[in-house]
N, C-alpha and C positions, 0 to 999 in steps of 0.2 A: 521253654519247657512245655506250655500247653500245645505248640506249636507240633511239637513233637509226639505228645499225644496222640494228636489227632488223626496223624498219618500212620502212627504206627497202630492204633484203633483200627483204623478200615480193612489194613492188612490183617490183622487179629479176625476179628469178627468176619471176612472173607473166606479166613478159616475155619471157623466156629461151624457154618452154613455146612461144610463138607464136615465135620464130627456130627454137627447135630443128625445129619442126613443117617450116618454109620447108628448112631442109639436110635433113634426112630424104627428105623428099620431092623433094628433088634425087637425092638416093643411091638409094632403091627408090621406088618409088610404095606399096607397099605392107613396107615394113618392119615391124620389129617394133616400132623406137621411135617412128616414127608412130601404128602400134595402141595402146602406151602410153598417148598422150595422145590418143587416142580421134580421129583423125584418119579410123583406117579400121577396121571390125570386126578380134578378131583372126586370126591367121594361118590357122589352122586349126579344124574343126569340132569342138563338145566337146560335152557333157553340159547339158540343159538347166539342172541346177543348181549346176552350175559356172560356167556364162556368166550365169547370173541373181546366183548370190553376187559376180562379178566387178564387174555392173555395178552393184549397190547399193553395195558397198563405196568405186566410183569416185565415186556418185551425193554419197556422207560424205565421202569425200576433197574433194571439189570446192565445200564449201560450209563448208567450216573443221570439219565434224564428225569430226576427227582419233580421237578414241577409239574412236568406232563404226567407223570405217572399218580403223582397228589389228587393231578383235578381229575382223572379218568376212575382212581379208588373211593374217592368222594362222592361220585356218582353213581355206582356200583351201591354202596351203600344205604346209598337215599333212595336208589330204584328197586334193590332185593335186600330188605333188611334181615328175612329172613333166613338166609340163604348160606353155603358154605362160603360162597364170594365173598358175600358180606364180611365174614367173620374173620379172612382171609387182606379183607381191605381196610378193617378197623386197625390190624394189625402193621401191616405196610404204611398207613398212615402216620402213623407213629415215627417207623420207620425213616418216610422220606424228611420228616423234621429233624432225626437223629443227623443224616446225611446231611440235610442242608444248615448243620452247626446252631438249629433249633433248639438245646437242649432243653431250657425250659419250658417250652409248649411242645418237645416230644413225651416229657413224666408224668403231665395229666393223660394223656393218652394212653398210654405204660400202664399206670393204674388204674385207669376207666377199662380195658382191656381184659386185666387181672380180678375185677371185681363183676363181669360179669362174663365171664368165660373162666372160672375157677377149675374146674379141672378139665381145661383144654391143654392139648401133646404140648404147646408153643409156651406152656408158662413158665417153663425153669430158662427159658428165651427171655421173655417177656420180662422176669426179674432182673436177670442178668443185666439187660438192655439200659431199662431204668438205673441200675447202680452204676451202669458205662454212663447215663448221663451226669450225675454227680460223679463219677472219675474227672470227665471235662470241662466238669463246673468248679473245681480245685483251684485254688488262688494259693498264692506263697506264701509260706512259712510266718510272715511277717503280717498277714493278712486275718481275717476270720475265717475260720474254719469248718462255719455251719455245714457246708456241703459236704465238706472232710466226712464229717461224723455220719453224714446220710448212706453217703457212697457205703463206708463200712457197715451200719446197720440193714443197708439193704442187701450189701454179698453175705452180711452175717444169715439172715434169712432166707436166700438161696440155698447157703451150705446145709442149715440147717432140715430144709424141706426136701432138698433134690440133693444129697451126698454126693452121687455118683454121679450128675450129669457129666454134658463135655463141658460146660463153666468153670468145672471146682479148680482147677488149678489154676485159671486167670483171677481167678477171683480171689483166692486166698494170696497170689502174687500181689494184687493191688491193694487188698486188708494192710497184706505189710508196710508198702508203700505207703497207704495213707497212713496208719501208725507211727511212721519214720516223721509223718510230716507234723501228727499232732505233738511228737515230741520234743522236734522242730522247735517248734510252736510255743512250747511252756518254757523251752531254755532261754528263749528270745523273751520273754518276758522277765523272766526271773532274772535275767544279764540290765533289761532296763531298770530293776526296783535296787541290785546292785548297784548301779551305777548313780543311780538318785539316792543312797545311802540311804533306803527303807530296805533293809539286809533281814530282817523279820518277814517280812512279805515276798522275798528273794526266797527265804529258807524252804517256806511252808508249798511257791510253785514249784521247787528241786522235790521233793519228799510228794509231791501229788507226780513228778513225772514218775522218779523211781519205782513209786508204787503201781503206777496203771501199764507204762508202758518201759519195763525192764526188760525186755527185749530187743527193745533200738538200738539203733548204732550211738545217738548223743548221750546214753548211759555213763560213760568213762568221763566225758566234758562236766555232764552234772553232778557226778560223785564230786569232781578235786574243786567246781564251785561250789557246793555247797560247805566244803572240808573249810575254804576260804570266808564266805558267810561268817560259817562257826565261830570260825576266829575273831573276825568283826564282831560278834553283836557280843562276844566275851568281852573285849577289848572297850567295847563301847561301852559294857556294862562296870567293869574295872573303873574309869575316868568317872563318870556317874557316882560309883559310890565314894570314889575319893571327895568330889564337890558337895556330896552330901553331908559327907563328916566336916567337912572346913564350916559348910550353911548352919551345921549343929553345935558345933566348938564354942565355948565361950569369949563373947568379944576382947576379955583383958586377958587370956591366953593367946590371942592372935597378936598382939600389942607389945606381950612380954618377952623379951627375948628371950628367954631362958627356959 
């Protein structure tokens, strides 16, 4: 399953490059996140060996040569911090950690990114990016879900900032996706407190899934377990109060035939 992610990720986000290119260029003709992906030179005039390291480094980016392209944007960096390269190489860096199945040391970079280039063209990019990494940080159903929950509050905060971009329907695709899996998730639990006949604590994960996520597909599974529960902790509580009433009975009643 993550296996599969990941390839069909590249292919995705391949795509994303030629949308984003199409809204950019509705926004400025010459933007910065058009210049990015090499739509149009960039903004400004610079140093011949700063626009030459720029474009080599893009040259490694653009043909999977991730490593070489890391050390040439890293240095780009350190030599013109001021610079549109720079800002241009903060971001590709990111980047080539995504690629090289980095995820967790591409999300500090994502949000180092986002907190000091807030309203640069590349941020409804840049979020997106970040919530692709918790996409690929996703573990199974039977697993913790921390990432789950990131992945969704971070496309929740793309949708909410950027509606329109070219992300919203990838992103609202994966929302459901991981929704399906946090749902997963609670029925697998509530099947194990079932099964250890704590049908009380079974009850109360069916009634937290139906409430948060009644839109999944494991809806119909946790309605008839829970219907099933019901019956149990009735059933449990019937025998109980029978043992009760014998524990309460007077001992020469239990004695007396009659």
């Amino acid at each position: 399953m993550a296996l599969f992610r990941i390839f069909s990720a590249k292919f995705f986000v391949a795509g994303l490059i030629l949308a984003a290119l199409l809204f950019s260029s509705g926004c400025a003709k010459d933007s910065w996140f058009g210049s990015m992906f090499g739509s149009s030179e960039p903004e400004v005039d610079v140093s011949g060996d700063e626009l030459q390291m720029t474009r080599e480094a893009m040259e490694y980016f653009k043909v999977g040569r991730y490593l070489l392209a890391e050390e040439i944007f890293q240095q780009i960096r350190d030599r013109y911090p001021f610079t549109p390269q720079a800002t241009l190489a903060e971001l590709r860096l990111a980047d080539c950690k995504y690629y090289k199945m980095l995820y967790e040391e591409a999300i500090p970079l994502y949000e180092e990114f986002e907190k000091l280039h807030p309203n640069n063209d590349a941020i409804p990019y840049v979020i997106f990016m970040e919530g692709s990494c918790y996409y690929e940080l996703m573990d199974t159903a039977d697993r913790d879900q921390e990432n789950t929950h990131r992945m969704i509050d971070t496309y929740d905060r793309l949708l909410k900032r950027y509606p329109d971009s070219p992300f919203t329907y990838e992103a609202k695709k994966r929302i459901r996706e991981g929704r399906n899996l946090l749902a997963e998730h609670e029925l697998i639990v509530a099947k194990w407190y079932a099964r250890t006949d704590q049908h009380k604590q079974s009850i109360n994960r069916l009634n937290l899934l139906l409430a948060i996520y009644p839109d999944t597909k494991w809806v119909d599974e946790a309605r008839a377990l829970l219907n099933a529960q019901t019956s149990a902790v009735s059933e449990t509580a019937s025998v109980e109060e029978e043992e009760v009433k014998k524990i309460l009975e007077p001992w020469y009643k239990r004695l007396w035939p009659f």
